[in-house]
C-alpha positions as CSV (number, residue, x, y, z in Angstrom):
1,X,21.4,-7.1,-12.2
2,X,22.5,-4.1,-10.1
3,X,20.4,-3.1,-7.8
4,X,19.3,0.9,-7.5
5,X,20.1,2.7,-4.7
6,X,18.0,3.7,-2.1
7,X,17.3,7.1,-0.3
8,X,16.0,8.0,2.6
9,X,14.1,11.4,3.3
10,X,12.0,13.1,5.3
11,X,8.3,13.9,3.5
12,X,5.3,15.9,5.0
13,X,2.2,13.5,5.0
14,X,-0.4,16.9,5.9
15,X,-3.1,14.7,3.8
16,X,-1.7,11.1,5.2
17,X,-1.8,9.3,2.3
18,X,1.5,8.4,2.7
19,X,1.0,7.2,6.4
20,X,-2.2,5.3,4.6
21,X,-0.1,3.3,2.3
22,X,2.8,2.6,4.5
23,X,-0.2,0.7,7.0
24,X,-2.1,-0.6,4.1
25,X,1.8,-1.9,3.0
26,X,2.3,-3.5,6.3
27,X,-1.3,-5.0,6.7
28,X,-0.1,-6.8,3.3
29,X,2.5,-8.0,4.6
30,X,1.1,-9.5,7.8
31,X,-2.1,-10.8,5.8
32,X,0.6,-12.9,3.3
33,X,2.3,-14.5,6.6
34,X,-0.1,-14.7,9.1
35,X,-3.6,-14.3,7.1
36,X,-6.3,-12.6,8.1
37,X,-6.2,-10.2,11.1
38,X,-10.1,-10.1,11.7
39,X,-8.9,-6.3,12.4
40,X,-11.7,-4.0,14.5
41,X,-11.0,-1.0,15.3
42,X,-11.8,0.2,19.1
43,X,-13.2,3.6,19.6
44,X,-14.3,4.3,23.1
45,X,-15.1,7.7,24.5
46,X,-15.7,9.5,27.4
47,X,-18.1,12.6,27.3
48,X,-19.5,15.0,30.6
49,X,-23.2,15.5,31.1
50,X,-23.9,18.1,28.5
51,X,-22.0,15.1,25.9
52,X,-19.1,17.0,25.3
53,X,-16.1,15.2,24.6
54,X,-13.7,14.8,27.3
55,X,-11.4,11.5,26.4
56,X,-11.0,8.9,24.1
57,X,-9.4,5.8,23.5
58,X,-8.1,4.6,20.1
59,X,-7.4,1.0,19.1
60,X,-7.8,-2.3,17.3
61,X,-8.5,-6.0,18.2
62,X,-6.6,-8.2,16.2
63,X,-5.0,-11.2,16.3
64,X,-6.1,-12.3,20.0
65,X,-4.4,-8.7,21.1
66,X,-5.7,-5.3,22.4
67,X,-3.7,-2.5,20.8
68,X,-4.5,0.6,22.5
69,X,-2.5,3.7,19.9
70,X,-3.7,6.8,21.4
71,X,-5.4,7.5,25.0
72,X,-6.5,10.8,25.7
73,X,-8.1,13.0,28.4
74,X,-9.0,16.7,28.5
75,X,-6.5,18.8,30.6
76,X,-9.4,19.6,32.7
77,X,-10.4,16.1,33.7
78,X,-7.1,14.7,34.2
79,X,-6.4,13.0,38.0
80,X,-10.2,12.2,38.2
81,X,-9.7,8.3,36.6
82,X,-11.1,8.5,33.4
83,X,-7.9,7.3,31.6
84,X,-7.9,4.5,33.7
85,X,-12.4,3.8,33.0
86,X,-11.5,3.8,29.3
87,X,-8.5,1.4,29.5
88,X,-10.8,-0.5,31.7
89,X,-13.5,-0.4,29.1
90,X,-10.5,-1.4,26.3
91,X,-9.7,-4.4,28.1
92,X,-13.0,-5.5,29.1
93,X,-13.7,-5.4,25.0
94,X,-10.5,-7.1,24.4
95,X,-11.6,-10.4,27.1
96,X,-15.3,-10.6,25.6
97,X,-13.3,-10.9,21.9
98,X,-11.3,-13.5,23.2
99,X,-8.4,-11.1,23.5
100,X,-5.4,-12.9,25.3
101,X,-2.8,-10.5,24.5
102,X,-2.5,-6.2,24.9
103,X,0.0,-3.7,23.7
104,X,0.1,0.2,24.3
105,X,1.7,2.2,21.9
């Protein structure tokens, strides 16, 4: 049997569900070889005294690992260390799961 050929393009994703099912594709995947991934997402946030948001760190334990995908910190607040409290925090987390491993995206 032939096979088809393949394209490639390039496809807006405004809604994500594309994004969705390529990471629900890959978590598959990984759950077929590996098996479970015990997954938990990681949401930590930083906030000033009237609780407005001012940083935020994204990320999963999985695996034994940290994966930190997005760290962010208000334009105002930069240079004052809060990046580095809630990649602290993240890793702190990560050893009380039993984390050995950590990636940054």
């Amino acid at each position: 049997m032939r096979e088809q050929p393949i394209t490639i393009t390039l496809e807006p994703d405004d809604d994500r569900t594309l994004s969705t099912q390529i990471h629900d594709k890959l978590g598959e995947f990984n759950f077929n070889i590996a098996g479970n991934d015990d997954r938990r997402p990681l949401v930590i946030v930083a906030r000033n005294v009237d609780g407005e948001l001012v940083g935020g760190l994204l990320g999963d334990l999985f695996w034994q690992a940290l994966a930190v995908h997005i760290l962010w910190v208000a334009a105002e607040q930069r240079g004052q260390g809060i990046g580095a409290a809630l990649l602290a925090r993240a890793e702190a987390e990560a050893r009380a799961a039993g984390c050995l491993f950590a990636q940054v995206d």
